[in-house]
RODO-2510 file (C-alpha; in nm, 4 decimals, decimal comma):
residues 113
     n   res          X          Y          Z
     1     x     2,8520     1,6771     1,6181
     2     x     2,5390     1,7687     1,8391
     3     x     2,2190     1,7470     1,8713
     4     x     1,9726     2,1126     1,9392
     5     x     1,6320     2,1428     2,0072
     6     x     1,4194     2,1758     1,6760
     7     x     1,3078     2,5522     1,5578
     8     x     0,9529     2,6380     1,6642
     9     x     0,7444     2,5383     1,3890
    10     x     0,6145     2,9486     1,4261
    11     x     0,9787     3,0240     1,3197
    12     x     0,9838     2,7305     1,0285
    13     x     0,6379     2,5853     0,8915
    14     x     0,7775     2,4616     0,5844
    15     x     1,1667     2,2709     0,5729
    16     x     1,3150     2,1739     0,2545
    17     x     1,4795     1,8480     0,3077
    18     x     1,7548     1,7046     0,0743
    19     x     1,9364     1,3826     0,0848
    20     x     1,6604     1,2702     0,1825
    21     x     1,4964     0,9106     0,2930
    22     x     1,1409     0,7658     0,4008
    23     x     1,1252     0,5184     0,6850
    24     x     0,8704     0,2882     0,8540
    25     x     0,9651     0,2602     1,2207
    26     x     0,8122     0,0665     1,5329
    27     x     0,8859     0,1535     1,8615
    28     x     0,8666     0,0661     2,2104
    29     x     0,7149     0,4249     2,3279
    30     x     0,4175     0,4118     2,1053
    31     x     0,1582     0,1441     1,9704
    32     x     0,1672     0,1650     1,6124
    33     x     0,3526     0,1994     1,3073
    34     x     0,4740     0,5132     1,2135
    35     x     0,6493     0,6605     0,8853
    36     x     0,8945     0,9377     0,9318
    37     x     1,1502     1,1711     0,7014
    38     x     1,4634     1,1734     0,7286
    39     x     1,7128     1,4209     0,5447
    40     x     1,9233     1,7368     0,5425
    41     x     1,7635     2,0532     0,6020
    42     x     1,8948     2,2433     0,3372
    43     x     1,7833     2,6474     0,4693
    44     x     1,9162     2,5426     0,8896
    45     x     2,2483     2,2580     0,7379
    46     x     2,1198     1,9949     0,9948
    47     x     2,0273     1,6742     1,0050
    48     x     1,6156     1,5888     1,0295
    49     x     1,4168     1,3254     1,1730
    50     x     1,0504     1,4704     1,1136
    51     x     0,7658     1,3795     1,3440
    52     x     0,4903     1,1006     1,2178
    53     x     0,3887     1,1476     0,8357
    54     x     0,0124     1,2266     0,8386
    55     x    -0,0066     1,3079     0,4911
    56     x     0,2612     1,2671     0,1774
    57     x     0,1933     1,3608    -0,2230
    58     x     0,4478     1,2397    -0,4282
    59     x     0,3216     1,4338    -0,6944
    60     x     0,3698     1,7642    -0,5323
    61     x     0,7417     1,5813    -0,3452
    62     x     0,5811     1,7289    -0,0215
    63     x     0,4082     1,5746     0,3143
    64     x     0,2832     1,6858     0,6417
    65     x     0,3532     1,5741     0,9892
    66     x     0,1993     1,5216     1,3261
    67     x     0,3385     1,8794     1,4091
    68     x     0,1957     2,0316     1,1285
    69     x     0,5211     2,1133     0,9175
    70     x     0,5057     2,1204     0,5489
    71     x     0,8218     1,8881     0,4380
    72     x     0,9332     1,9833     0,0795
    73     x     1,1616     1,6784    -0,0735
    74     x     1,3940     1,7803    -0,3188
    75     x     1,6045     1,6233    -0,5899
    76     x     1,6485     1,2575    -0,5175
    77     x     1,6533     1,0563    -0,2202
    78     x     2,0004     1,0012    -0,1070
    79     x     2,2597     0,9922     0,2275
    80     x     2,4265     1,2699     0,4691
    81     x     2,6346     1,2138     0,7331
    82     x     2,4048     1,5061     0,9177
    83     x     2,1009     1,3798     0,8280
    84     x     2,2490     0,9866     0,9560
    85     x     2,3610     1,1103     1,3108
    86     x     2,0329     1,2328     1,3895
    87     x     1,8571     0,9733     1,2695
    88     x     2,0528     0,7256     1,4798
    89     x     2,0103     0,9396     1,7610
    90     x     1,6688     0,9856     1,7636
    91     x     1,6367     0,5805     1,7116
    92     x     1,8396     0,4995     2,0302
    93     x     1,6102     0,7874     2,2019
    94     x     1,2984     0,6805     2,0932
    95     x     1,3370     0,3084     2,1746
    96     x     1,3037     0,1825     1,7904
    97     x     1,2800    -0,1726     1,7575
    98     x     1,1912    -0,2443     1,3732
    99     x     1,3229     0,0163     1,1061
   100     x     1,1975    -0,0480     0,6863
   101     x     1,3568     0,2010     0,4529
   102     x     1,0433     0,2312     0,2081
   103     x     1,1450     0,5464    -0,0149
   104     x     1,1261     0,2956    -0,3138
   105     x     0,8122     0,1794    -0,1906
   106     x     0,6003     0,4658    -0,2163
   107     x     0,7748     0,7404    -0,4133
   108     x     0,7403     0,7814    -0,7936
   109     x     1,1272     0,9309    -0,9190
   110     x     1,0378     1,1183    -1,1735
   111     x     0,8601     1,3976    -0,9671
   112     x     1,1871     1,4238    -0,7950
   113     x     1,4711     1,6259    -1,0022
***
């Protein structure tokens, strides 16, 4: 597998994420908390880390990020090998020290079919 640069978000605004996962992460680079998806982008088949979560509805299954993309869960939360290399890359590059899976914490399951 490999890792590429992510698409502009000019070229992709809005990703629809599958297989998808919410974590809580704290890191060495930066001072606070921060809450990130992490899934399979269904339109490019990759893996996704997204940037910080600035907003999330769990009504609408969507959130928006420090970049400004529009994240679009869909169907359940669940595990892909893509979606797990990336993730453990972009750990191990961004210095994480303190990882809480917390999908079950904040998401209501049946707005997700």
């Amino acid at each position: 597998m490999t890792i590429w640069k992510t698409t502009p978000i000019t070229e992709a605004p809005e990703i629809n994420l599958t297989s998808w996962k919410i974590f809580e992460v704290s890191s060495e680079l930066w001072p606070k908390v921060t809450r990130h998806f992490v899934g399979y982008n269904s339109t490019n088949k990759e893996g996704r880390v997204s940037s910080e979560i600035i907003t999330f509805d769990a009504a609408e299954a969507k959130g928006v990020t420090n970049s400004g993309r529009v994240y679009r869960l869909s169907g359940r939360p669940g595990f892909n090998l893509d979606a797990e290399y990336v993730w453990n890359f972009w750990k191990s590059i961004n210095k994480i020290t303190q990882v809480t899976d917390i999908t079950n914490d904040i998401v209501t399951y049946e707005n997700f079919n």
